[in-house]
N, C-alpha and C positions, 0 to 999 in steps of 0.2 A: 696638544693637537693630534698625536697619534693616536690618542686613547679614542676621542673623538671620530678619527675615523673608522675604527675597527666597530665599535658601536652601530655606527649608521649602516656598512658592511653587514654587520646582526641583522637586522631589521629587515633585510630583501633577504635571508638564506632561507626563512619559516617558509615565504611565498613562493619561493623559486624553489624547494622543492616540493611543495605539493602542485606546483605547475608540470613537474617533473614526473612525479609518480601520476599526473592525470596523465599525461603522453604515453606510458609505458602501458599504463590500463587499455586506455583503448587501441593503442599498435598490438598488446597482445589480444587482444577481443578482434580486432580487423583480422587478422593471421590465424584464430583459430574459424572465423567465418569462409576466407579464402581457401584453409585449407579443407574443410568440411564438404564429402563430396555432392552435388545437385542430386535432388531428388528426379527419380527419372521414373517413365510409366511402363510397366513390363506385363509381359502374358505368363500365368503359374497355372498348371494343368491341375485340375479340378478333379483325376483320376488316370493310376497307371497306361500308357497309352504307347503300344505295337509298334515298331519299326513296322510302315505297311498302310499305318491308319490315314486314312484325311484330316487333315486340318479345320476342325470345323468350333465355331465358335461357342457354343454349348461345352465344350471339353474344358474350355480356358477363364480364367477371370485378370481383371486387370487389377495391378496395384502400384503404389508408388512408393518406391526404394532408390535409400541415400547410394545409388551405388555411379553415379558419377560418370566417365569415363566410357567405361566398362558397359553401358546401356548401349553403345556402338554392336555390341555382338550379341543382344538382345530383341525378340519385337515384340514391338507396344502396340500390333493391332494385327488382324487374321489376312489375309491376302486371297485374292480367289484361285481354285485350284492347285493348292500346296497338297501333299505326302511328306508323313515323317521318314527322315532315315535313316532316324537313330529311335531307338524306345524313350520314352519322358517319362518319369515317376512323377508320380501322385505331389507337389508341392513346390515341382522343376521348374524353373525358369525355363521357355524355348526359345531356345539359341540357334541363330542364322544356319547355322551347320548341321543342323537335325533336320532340316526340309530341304528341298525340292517343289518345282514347279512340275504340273503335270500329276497324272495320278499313276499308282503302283501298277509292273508289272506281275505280281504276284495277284495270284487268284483267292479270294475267302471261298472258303467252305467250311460248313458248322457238324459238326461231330452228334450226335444223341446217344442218350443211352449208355456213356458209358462208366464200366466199374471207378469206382472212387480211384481220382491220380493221386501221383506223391503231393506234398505238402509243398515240397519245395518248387516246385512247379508253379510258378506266376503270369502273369501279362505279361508281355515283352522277351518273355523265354524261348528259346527255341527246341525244338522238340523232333524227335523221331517217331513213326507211326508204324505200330506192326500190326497184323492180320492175322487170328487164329479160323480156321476155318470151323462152323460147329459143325460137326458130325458126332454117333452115339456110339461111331463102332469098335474095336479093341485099339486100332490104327489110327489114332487120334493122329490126326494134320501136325505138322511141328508150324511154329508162327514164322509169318515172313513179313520182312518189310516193302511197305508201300511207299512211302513216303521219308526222304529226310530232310533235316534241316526246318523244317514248320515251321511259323512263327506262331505262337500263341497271342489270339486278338481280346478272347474274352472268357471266362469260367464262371460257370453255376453248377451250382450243387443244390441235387433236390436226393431230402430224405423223404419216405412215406413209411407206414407204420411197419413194413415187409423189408422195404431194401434200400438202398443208396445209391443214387447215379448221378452222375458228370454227363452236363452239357459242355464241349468246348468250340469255341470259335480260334479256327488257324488261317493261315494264308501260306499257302504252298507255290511253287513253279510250276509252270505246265507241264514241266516233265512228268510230275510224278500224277498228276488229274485223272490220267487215265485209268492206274493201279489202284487208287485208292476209289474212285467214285466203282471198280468193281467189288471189289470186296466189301463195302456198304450194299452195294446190290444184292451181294451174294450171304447177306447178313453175317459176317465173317462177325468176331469179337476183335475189336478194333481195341487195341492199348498205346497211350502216348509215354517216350519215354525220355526223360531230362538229357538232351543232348549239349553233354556238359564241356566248358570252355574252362580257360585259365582263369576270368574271373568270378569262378564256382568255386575257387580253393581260397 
């Protein structure tokens, strides 16, 4: 009679565990779906972009990323009358805390003309602007600053078959508007120079 029933015992162990391992399959298949984070829709800037600049949808594209959560401190769509107020790299996510509503106190004015800048000088940098006066005589001008603190908005570089020159687009404070738009007047030789922070090292 024992042997009996240890047999019939046999016969549900085969069923009862692959009823078992199906349960465990899909609780682990549920758990990694739950923990997987949602796909969420984010704005990625399409090119380095100024502390300074507008918010304008042409800069931005939309895409969707597993990031869950975390899309809280993200936007998924352009707003009217935003300013950055932080710089955004070329591939950045824009994040709640780089705008503002309202547009920049800061003034653009565009640079022409000038000698090739450092290398290390980009979008989003900020820069100091000095002023050499041209004169021909023995008594060459010493350079003086017009302008600190700049924000660099935009760079071009144009060679031609003679020389090389920098176009730059900055956005400066009214402080400085009045120093600098004279020494463009006064066709000074205008140079920008890497005004460098702690995260330049």
């Amino acid at each position: 009679m024992e042997i009996k029933l240890q047999r019939k015992y046999a016969k549900l162990l085969l069923p009862a565990a692959s009823v078992a391992a199906i349960v465990v399959a899909l609780l682990t298949t549920f758990l990694q779906i739950a923990s997987k984070p949602a796909i969420k829709a984010v704005l990625i800037a399409n090119r380095d972009l100024a502390e300074g600049s507008p918010v304008q949808a042409t800069d931005f594209h939309v895409e969707q990323l597993p990031i869950g959560a975390a899309s809280a401190n993200y936007l998924s769509k352009i707003g009217k009358d935003l300013t950055l107020t932080l710089p955004v790299l070329k591939g950045e996510l824009l994040s709640k805390r780089s705008i503002a509503e309202g547009s920049s106190a800061l003034i653009p004015i565009r640079l022409n003309g000038l000698r090739p800048i450092a290398k290390a000088i980009s979008v989003g940098d900020r820069v100091d602007v000095w002023a050499t006066a041209q004169n021909h005589s023995l008594n060459a001008s010493a350079p003086e600053p017009v302008a600190f603190n700049a924000i660099v908005t935009a760079i071009e570089s144009n060679t031609s078959m003679t020389q090389s020159t920098t176009n730059v687009e900055i956005r400066i404070t009214e402080d400085f508007l009045e120093t600098l738009l004279s020494a463009t007047d006064s066709n000074a030789q205008l140079t920008i120079i890497l005004h460098e922070t702690l995260a330049d090292f």
